[in-house]
C-alpha positions as CSV (number, residue, x, y, z in Angstrom):
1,X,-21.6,-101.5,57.7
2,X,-24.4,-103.9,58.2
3,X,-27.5,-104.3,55.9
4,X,-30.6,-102.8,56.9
5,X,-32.2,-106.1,58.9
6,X,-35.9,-104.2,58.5
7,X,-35.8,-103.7,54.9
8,X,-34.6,-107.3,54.9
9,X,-37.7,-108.1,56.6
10,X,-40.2,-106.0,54.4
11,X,-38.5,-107.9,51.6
12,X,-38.9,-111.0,53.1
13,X,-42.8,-110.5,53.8
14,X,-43.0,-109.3,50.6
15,X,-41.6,-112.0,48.9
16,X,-44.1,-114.2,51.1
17,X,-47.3,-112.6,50.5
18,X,-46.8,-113.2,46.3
19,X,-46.4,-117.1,47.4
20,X,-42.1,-117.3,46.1
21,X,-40.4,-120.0,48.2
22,X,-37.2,-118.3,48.7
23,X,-34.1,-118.9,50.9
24,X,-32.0,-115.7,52.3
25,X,-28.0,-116.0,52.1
26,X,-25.8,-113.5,53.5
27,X,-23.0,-112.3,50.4
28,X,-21.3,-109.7,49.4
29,X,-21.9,-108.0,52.7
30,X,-25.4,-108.2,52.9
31,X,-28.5,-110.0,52.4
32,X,-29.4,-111.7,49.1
33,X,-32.7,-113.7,48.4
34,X,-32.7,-116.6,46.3
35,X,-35.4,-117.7,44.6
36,X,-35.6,-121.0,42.6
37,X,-31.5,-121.0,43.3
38,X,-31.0,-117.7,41.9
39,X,-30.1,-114.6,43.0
40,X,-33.4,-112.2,42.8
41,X,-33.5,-109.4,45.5
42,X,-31.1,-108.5,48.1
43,X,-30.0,-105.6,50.7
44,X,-26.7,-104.3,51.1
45,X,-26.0,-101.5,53.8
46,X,-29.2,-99.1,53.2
47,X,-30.1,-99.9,49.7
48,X,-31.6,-102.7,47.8
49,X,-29.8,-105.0,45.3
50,X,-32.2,-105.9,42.4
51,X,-31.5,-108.6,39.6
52,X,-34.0,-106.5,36.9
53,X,-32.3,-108.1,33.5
54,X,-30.3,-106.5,30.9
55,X,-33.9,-105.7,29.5
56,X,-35.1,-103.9,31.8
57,X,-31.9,-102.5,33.2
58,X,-31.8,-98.5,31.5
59,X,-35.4,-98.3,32.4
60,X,-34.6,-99.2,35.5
61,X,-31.6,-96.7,36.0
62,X,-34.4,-93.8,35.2
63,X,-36.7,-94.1,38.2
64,X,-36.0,-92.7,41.4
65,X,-32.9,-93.7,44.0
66,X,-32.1,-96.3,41.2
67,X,-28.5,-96.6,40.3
68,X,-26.1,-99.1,38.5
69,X,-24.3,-102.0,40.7
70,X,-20.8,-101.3,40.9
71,X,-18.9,-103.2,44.0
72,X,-15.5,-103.6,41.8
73,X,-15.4,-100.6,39.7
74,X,-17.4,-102.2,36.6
75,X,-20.7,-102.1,36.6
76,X,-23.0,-105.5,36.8
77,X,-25.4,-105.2,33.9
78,X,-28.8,-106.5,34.8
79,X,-28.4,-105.3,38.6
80,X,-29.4,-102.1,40.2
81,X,-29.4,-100.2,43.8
82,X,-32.4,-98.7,44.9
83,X,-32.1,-96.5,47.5
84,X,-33.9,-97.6,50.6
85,X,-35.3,-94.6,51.6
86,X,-36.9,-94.5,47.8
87,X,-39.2,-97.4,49.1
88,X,-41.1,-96.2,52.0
89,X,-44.3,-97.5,51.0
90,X,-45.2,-101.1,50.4
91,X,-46.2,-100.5,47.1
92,X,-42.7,-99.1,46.0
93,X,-41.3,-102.0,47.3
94,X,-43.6,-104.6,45.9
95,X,-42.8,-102.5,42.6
96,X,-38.8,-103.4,42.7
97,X,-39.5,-106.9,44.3
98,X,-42.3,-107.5,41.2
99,X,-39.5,-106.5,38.3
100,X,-36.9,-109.0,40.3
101,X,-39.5,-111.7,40.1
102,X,-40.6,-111.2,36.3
103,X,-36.8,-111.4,35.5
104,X,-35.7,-114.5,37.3
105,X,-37.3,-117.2,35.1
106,X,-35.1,-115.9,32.9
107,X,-32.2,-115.3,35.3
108,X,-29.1,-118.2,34.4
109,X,-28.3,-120.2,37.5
110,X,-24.8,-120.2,39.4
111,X,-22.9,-123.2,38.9
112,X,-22.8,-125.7,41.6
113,X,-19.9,-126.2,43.4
């Protein structure tokens, strides 16, 4: 299935209105924004990817259509789907898109190829 392309946008818009330069890559079967060269926010199929941190990460799994990352089997620690329905309102959104954006200073780049 293909990612949602308007919750793509909404991200997007999002992303613009806080002022984050970003650059969108499709991966892992969806959409992923990048911002300062690392992985922050993303859609895959109907839900949203978010990078929250290992801090923030159990909170995280407690609020509403949140649930861990799991594409092998294992869990990603740090990363989280939201359910895309769960953020009908622009102010849900800008909630998960806000905890993506505190976490990536922190966030460890991907090697370089």
């Amino acid at each position: 299935m293909a990612y949602n392309t308007f919750l793509a946008d909404r991200i997007g818009h999002v992303l613009q209105h806080a002022g984050k330069p970003f650059e969108a890559k499709k991966m892992m079967g969806g959409l992923c924004f990048m911002v300062d060269g690392k992985m922050c926010i993303g859609v895959h199929e109907d839900r949203i990817m978010a990078r929250v941190g290992p801090d923030q990460y159990q909170e995280a799994l407690k609020q509403a259509g949140c649930m861990e990352m799991n594409f092998t089997g294992r869990s990603m620690k740090g990363f989280v789907f939201i359910d895309g329905n769960v953020v009908d309102t622009e102010p849900q959104l800008e909630y998960w898109v806000e905890k993506c954006l505190e976490f990536n200073p922190k966030a460890k780049s991907s090697k370089k190829k």
